[in-house]
Backbone as CSV, one residue per row, in Angstrom:
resi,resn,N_x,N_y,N_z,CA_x,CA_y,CA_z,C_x,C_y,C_z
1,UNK,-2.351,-3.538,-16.016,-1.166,-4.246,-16.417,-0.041,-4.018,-15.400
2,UNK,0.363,-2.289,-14.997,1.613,-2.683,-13.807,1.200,-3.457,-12.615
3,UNK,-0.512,-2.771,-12.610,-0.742,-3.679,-10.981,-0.380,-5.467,-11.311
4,UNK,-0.362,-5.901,-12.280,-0.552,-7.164,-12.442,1.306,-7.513,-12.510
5,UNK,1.820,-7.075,-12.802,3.377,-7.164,-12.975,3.972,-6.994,-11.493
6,UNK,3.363,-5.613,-10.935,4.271,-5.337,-9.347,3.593,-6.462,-8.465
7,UNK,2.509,-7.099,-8.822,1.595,-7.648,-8.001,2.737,-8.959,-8.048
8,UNK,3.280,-10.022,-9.399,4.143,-10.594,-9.446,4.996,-10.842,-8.718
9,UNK,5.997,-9.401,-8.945,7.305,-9.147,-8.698,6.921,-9.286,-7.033
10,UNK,6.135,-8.903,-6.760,6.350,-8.699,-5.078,5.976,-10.391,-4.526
11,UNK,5.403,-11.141,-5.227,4.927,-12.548,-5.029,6.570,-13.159,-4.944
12,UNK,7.406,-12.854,-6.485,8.253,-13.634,-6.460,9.692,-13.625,-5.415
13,UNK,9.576,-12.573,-5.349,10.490,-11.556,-4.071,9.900,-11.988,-2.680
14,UNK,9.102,-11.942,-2.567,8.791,-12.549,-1.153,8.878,-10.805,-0.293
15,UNK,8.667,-9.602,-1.321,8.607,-8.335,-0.611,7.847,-8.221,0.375
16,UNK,8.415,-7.559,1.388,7.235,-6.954,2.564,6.434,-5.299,2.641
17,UNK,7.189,-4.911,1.985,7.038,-3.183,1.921,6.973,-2.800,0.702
18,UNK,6.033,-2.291,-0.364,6.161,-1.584,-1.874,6.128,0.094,-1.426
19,UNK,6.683,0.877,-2.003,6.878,2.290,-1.549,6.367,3.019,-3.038
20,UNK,5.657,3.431,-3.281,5.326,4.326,-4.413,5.446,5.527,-4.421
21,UNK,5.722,6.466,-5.426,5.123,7.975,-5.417,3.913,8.072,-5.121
22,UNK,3.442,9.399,-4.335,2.208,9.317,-4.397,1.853,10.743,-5.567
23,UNK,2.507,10.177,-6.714,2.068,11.109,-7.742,0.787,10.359,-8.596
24,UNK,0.418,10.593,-10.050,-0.076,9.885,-10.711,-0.342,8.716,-11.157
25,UNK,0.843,7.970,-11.252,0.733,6.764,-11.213,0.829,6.228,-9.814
26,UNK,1.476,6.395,-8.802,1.070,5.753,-7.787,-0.618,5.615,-7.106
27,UNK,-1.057,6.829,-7.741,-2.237,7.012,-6.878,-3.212,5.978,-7.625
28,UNK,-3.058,5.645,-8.725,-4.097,4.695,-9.815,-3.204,3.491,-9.143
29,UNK,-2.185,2.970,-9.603,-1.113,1.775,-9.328,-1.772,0.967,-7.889
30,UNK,-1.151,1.813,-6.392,-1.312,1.731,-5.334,-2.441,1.081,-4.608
31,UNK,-3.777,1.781,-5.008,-4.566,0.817,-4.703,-5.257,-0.478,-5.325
32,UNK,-4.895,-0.286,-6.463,-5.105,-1.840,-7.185,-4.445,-3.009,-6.415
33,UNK,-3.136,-2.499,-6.319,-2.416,-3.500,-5.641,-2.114,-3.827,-4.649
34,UNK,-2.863,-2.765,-3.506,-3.532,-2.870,-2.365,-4.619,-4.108,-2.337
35,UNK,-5.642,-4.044,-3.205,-6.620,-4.948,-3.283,-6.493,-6.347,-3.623
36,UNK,-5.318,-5.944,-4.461,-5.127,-7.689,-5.361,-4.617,-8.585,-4.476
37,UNK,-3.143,-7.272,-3.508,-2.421,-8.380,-2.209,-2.907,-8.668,-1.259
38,UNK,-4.009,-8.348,-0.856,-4.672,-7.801,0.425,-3.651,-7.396,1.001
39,UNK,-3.326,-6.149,0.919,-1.936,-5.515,1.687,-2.870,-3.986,2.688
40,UNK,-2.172,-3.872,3.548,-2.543,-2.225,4.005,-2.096,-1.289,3.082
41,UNK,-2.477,-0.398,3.321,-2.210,0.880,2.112,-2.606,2.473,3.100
42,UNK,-1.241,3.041,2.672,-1.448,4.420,3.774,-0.739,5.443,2.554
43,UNK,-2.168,6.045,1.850,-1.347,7.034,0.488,-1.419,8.306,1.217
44,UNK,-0.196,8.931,0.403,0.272,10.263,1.035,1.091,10.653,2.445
45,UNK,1.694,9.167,2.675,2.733,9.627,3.864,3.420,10.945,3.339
46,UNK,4.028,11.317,4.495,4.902,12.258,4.828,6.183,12.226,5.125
47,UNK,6.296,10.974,5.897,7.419,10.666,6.460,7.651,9.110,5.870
48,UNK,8.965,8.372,6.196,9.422,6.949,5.881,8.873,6.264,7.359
49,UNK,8.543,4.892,7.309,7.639,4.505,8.406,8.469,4.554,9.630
50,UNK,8.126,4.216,10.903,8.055,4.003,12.165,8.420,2.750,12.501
51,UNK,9.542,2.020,12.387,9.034,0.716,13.022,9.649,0.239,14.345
52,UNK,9.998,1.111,15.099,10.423,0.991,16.336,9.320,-0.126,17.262
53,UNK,7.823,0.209,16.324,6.627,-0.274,17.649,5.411,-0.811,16.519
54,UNK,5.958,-1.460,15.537,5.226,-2.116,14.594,5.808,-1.550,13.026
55,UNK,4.504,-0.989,12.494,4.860,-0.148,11.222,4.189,0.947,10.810
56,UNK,4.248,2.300,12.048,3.442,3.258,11.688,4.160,4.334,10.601
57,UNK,3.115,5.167,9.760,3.110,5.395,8.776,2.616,7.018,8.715
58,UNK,2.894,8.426,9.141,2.537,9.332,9.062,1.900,9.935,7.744
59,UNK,0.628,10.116,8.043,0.416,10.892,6.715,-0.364,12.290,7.614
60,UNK,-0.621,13.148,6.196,-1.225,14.402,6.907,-3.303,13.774,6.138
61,UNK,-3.587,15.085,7.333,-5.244,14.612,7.251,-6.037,16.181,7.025
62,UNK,-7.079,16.302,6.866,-7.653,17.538,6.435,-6.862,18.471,6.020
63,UNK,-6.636,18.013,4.865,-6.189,19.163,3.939,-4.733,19.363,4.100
64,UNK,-4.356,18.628,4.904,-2.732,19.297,5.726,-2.977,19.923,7.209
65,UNK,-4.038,20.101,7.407,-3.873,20.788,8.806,-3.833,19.847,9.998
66,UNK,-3.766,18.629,9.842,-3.344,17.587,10.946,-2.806,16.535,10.193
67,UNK,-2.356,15.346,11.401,-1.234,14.135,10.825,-1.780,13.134,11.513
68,UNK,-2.070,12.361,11.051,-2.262,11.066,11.739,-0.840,9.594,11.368
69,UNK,-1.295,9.140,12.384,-0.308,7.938,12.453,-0.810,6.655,12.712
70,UNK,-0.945,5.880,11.047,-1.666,4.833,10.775,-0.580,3.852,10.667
71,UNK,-1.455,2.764,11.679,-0.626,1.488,12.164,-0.736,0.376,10.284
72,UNK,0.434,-0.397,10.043,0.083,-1.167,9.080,0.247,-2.790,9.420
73,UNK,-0.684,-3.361,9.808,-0.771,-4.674,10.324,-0.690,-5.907,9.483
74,UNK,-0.976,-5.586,8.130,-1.096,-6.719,7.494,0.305,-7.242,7.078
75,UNK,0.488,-8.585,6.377,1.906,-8.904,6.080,2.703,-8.305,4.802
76,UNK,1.880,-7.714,4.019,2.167,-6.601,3.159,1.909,-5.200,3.099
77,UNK,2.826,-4.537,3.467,2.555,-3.387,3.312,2.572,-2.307,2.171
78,UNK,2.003,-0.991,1.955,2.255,-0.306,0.641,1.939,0.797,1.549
79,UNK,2.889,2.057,0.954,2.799,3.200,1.248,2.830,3.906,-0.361
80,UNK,2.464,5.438,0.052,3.152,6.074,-1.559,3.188,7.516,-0.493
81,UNK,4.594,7.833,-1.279,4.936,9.229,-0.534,4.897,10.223,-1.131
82,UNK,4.182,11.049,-0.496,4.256,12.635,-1.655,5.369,13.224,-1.420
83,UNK,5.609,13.760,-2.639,6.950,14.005,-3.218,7.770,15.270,-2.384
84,UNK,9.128,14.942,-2.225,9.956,15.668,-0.971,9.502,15.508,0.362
85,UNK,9.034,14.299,0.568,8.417,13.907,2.303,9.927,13.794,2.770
86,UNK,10.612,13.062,2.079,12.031,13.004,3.100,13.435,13.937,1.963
87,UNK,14.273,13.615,3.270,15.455,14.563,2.359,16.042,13.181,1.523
88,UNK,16.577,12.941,0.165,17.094,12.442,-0.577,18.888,12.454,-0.012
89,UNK,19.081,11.210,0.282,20.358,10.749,1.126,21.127,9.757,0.026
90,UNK,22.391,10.030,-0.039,23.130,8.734,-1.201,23.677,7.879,0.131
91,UNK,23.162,6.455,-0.012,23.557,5.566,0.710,25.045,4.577,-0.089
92,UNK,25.101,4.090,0.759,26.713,2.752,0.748,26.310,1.581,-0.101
93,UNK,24.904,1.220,0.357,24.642,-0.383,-0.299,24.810,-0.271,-1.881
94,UNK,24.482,-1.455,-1.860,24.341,-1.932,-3.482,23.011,-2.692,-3.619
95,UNK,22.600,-2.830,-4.715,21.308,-3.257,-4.758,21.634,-4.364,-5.905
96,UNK,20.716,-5.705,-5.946,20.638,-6.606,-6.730,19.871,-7.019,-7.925
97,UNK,19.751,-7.052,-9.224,19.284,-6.929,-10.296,19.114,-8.301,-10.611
98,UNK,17.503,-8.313,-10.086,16.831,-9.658,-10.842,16.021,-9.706,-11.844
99,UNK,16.351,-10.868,-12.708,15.301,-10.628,-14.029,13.854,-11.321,-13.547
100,UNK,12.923,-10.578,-13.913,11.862,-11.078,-13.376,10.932,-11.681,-14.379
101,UNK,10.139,-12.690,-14.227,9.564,-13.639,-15.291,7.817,-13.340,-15.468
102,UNK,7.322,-12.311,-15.651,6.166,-11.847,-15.446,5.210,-11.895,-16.762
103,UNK,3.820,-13.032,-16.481,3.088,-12.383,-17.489,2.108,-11.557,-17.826
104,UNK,1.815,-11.239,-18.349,0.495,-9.880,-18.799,-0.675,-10.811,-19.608
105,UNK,-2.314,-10.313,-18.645,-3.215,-10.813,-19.678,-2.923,-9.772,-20.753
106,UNK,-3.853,-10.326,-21.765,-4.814,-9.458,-23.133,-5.083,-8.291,-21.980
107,UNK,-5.150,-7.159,-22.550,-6.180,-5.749,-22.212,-7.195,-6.150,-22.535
108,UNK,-8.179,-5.511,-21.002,-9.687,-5.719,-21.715,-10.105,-4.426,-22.049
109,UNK,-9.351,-3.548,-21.741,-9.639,-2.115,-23.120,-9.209,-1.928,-24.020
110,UNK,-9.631,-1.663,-24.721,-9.163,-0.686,-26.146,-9.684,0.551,-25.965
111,UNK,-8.460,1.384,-25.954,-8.629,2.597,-26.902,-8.875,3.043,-28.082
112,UNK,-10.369,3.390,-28.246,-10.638,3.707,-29.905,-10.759,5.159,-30.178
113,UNK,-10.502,6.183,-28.919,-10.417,7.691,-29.540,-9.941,8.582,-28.472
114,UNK,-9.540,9.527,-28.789,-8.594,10.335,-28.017,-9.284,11.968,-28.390
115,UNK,-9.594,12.718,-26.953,-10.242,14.188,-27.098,-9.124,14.749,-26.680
116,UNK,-8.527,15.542,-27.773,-7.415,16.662,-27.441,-8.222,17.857,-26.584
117,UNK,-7.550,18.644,-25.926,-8.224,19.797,-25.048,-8.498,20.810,-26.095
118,UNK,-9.617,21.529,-26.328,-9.791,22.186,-27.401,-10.115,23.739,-26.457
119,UNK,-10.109,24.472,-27.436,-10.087,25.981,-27.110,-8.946,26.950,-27.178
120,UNK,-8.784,27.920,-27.177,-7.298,29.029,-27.756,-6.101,28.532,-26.739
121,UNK,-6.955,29.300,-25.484,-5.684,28.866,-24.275,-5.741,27.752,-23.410
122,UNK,-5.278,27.008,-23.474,-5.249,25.763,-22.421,-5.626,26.625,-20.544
123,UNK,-5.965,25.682,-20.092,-6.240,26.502,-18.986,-5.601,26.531,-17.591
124,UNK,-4.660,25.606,-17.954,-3.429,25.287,-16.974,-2.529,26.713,-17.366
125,UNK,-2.335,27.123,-18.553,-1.011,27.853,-18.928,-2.193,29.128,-19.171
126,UNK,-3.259,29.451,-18.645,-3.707,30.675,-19.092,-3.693,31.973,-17.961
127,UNK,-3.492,33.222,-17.785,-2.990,34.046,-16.727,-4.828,34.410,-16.503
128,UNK,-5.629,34.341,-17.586,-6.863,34.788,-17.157,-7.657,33.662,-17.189
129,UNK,-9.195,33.378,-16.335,-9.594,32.099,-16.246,-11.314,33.059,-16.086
130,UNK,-11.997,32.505,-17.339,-13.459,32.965,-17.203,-13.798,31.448,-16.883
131,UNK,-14.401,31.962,-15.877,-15.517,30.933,-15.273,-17.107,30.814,-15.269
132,UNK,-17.634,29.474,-14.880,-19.488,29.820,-14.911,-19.639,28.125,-14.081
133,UNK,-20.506,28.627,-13.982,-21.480,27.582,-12.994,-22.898,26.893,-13.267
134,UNK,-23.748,26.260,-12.614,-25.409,25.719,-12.995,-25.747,27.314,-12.975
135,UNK,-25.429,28.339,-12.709,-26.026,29.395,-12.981,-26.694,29.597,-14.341
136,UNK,-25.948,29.261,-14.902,-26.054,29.395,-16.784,-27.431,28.726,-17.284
137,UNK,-27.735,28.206,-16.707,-29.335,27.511,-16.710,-29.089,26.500,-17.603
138,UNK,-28.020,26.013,-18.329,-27.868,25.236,-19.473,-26.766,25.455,-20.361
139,UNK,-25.829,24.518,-21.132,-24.899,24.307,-21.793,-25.366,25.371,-23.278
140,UNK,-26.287,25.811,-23.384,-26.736,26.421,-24.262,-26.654,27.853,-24.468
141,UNK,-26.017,28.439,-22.948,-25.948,29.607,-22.777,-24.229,29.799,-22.524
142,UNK,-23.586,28.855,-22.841,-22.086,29.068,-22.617,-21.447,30.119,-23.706
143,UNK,-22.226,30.503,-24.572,-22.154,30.903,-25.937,-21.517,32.220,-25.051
144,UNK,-22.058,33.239,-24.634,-21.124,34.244,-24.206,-20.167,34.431,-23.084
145,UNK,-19.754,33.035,-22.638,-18.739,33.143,-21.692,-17.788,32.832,-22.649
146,UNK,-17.603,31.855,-23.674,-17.387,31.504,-24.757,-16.574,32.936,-25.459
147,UNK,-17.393,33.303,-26.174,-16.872,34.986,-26.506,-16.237,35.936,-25.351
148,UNK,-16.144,35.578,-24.232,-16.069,36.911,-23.355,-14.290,36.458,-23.273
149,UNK,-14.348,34.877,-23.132,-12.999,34.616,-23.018,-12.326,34.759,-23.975
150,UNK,-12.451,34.168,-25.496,-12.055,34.743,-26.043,-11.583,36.029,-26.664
151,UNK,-12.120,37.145,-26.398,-12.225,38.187,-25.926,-10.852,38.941,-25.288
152,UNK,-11.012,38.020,-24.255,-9.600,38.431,-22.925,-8.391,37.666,-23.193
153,UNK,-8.465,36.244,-23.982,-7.641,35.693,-24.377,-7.901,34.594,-23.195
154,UNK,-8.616,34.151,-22.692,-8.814,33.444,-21.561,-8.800,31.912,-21.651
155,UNK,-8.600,31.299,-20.375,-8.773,30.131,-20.274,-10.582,29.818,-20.156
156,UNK,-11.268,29.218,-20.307,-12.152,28.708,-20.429,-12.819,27.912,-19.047
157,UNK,-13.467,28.111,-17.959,-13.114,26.674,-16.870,-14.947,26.690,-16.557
158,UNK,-15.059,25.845,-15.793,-16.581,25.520,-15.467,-16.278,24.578,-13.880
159,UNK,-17.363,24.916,-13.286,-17.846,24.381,-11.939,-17.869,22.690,-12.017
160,UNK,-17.628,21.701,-10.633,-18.104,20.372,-10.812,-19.150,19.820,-11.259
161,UNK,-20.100,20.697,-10.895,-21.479,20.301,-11.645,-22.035,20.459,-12.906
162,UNK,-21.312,21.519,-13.777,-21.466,21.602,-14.923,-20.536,20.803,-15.789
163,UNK,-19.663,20.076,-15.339,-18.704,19.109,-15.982,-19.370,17.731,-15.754
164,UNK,-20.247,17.603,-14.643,-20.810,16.012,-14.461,-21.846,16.492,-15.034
165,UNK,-22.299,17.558,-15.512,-23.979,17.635,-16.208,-23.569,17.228,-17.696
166,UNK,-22.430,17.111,-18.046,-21.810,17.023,-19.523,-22.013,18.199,-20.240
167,UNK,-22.248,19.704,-19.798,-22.446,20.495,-20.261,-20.796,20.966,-20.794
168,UNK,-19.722,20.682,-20.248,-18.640,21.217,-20.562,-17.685,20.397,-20.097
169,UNK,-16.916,20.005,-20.983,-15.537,19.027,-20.842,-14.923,19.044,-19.265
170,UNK,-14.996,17.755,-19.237,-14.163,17.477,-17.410,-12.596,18.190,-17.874
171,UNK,-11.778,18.318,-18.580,-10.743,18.926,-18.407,-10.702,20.823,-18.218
172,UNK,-12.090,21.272,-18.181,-12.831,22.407,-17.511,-12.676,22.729,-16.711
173,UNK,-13.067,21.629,-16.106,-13.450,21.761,-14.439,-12.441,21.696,-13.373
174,UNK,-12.863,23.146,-12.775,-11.532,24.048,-11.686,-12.317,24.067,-10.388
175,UNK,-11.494,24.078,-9.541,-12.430,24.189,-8.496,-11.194,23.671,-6.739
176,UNK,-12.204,23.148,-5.744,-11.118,22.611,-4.752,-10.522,21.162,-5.041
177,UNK,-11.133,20.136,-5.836,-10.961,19.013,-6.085,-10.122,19.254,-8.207
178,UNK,-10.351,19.915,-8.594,-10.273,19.979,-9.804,-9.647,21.067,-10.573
179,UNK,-8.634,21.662,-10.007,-8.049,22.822,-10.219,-6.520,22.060,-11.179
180,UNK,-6.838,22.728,-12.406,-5.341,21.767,-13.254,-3.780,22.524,-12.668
């Protein structure tokens, strides 16, 4: 639904540049509407673009330990910036407030149920974190990591592979990609 609204707004505007967070919603948002405009898309700049020599776009690359500087050629561009890339400046202009005339299909989802995170301590807010892995030979043997955390008062967490085996809830799963 926003991709379908910003997708609009930027039609009716005649925009050249969409700038997103590159928080949560930008990161879902961003490339939808990358695809829908056929626009370039450079997530996780660092910096505000380059356009002295087109429209380059700094982002960082492995992990942070290098930067590359990606050219954006197409007639729409989209960036999303991770958060504090630049210093926050109060400018002079004024900006113009248009009402915009946008419609929304039907959803083709429904939501019919909602899994609250279950267990004592959430595992974002827990100081201790019992962990396990495919070691466990099976979801069947979680039974005393289960007790051990409880036990310590622990957070609960599990490996990528034991969260895609469905042995233990994806909101589990800690790791380099999956750490809450």
């Amino acid at each position: 639904m926003y991709t379908q609204v910003i997708a609009q707004a930027v039609e009716q505007s005649g925009a050249t540049v969409v700038i997103f967070s590159n928080n949560t919603d930008g990161k879902a948002v961003a490339p939808r509407l990358s695809a829908r405009l056929r626009a370039g898309l450079v997530a996780g700049a660092v910096a505000l673009p380059d356009t002295s020599n087109g429209f380059v776009v700094k982002k960082s690359v492995f992990s942070g330990k290098a930067f590359a500087n990606v050219n954006i050629t197409t007639s729409v561009k989209i960036i999303s910036l991770n958060p504090n890339a630049f210093k926050v400046e109060e400018g002079a202009g004024t900006a113009e407030v248009v009402e915009l005339n946008a419609t929304v299909d039907t959803p083709k989802v429904k939501v019919t149920a909602v899994k609250k995170q279950s267990g004592e301590v959430p595992l974002a807010e827990a100081e201790i974190v019992v962990s396990g892995g495919r070691g466990l030979k099976g979801p069947e043997n979680w039974g005393i990591l289960e007790d051990l955390a409880k036990e310590l008062h622990a957070g609960l967490a599990c490996s990528r592979p034991v969260a895609d085996a469905h042995w233990r809830p994806h909101n589990e799963h800690v790791g380099q990609t999956g750490a809450p």
